[in-house]
C-alpha positions, -999 to +999 in steps of 0.1 A: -047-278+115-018-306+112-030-344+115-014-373+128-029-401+112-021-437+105-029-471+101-018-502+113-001-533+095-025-561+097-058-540+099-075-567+077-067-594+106-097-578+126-123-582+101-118-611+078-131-642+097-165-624+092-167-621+053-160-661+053-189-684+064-179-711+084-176-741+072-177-766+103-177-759+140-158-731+157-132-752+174-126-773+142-124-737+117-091-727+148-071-760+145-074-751+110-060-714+115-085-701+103-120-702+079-099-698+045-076-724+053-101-748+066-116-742+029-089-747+009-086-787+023-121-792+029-154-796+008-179-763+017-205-741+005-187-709-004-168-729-034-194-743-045-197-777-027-158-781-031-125-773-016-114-737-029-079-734-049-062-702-033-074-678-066-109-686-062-109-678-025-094-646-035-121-639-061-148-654-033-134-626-010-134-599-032-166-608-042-176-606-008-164-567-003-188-562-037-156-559-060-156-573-098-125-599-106-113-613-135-091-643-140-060-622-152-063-599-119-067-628-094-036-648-107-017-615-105-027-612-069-023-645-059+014-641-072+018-607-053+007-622-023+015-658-022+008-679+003+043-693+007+045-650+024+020-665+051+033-687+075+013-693+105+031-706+133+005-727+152+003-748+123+016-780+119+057-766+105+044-735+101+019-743+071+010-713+055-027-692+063-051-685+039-067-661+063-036-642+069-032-634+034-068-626+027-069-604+054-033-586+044-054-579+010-081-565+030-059-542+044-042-531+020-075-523-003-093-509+027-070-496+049-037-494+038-035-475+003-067-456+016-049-439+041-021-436+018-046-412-004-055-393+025-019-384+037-009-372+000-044-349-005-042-339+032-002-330+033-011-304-001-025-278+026-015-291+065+016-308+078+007-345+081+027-369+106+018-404+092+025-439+112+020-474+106+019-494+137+036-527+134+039-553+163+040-584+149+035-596+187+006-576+194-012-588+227-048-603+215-082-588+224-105-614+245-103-649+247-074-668+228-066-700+211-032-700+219-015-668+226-009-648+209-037-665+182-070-649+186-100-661+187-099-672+149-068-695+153-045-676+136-022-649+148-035-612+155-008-592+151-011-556+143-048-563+133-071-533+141-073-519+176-040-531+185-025-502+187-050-489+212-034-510+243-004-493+235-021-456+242-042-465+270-040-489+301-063-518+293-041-543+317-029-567+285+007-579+294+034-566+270+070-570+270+098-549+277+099-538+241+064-531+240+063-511+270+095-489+254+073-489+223+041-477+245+061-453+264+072-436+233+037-436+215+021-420+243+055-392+242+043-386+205+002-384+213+010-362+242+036-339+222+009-336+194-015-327+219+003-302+236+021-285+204+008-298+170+037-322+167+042-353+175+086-341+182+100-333+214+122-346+240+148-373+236+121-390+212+135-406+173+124-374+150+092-384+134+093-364+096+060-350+083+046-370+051+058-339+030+096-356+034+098-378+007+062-396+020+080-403+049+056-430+071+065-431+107+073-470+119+055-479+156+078-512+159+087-524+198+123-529+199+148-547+183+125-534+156+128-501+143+111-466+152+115-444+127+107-432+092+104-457+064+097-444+027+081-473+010+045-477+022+033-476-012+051-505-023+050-521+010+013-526+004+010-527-029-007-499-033-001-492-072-024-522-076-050-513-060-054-474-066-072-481-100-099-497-079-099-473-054-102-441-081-133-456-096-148-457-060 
């Protein structure tokens, strides 16, 4: 039976204020963007009665999720994902977020290179259309700090469940891009439905996995859908696949 199957960008997004304990009121963790960021300038439990240094909040997070660290790995990962890659524009000149990049290592651990694994095993015995959903605007879930922040204080984007608005009619606003981008999702869904593949009409061709590990990109316009051959790297996947064969 062929799968469609897929992931979205910023899974990690969804779930990482949760692993962090807050440090000072609700409203007081937002205007910092976030739980990690408040950390890292402020004295609090989780390091120790200090402020955390960016590569002990990794280690702290990873701890969290039950995972052993070393000193050598978390200096490698703080220079794969630095925070300078993080800029979170409801700070004060876009300082960057802490949470944003501990949650794009959550996804990429959990999520990402996960699913990667699945689409290579699957695609050995049935054709496998893969997707990664990626709307950096993503509409939020519930209440909001400031659109499009959710209710963390930091921006959603494609965090998990975004993609879901996108497939059914929940009433959140979306652009004109997004509604192209919705439109064309729910041509896919429907085409899979109807004939085991996601291809048909005047839809962009959307390869199987077998072509190259070909990932289709969900992206509301003037981003791109269409097939992009670099998920692995994209997420760093090579990383984390030691970790995820001993599991």
């Amino acid at each position: 039976m062929p799968v469609l199957h897929g992931t979205n960008a910023n899974e990690g997004r969804f779930f990482e204020p949760a692993l962090i304990p807050f440090a000072a009121d609700s409203a007081t963790v937002i205007a910092a963007g976030g739980p990690a960021n408040y950390d890292l300038a402020n004295a609090n439990t989780f390091c120790g009665g200090a402020s955390c240094t960016y590569s002990q909040e990794i280690g702290l997070f990873l701890r969290e999720l039950g995972l052993p660290t070393t000193p050598q790995f978390l200096t490698l990962l703080s220079r794969v994902y630095p925070l300078s890659n993080f800029p979170d524009p409801y700070l004060p000149n876009g300082a960057p977020s802490a949470d944003e990049a501990l949650a794009q290592i959550f996804t990429d651990l959990v999520f990402a290179c996960n699913t990667l694994d699945a689409h290579v095993e699957l695609s050995t015995f049935v054709p496998v259309y893969a997707y990664e959903f990626n709307d950096p605007q993503a509409p939020p879930f519930g209440p909001v700090a400031e659109p499009p922040n959710d209710q963390f204080g930091y921006p959603t984007a494609s965090q998990h469940a975004a993609e879901l608005q996108f497939l059914f009619s929940f009433g959140m606003p979306l652009t004109s891009g997004e509604l192209t981008l919705a439109s064309e999702m729910q041509g896919y869904w429907a085409n899979f439905v109807k004939s085991l593949t996601p291809n048909g009409g005047s839809l962009v061709p959307w390869l199987s996995f077998a072509h190259r590990g070909a990932v289709q990109q969900l992206a509301p316009s003037p981003g791109v859908t269409g097939p992009a051959f670099n998920f692995a790297a994209e997420h760093f996947c090579p990383i984390w696949e030691p970790i995820l064969e001993r599991e």
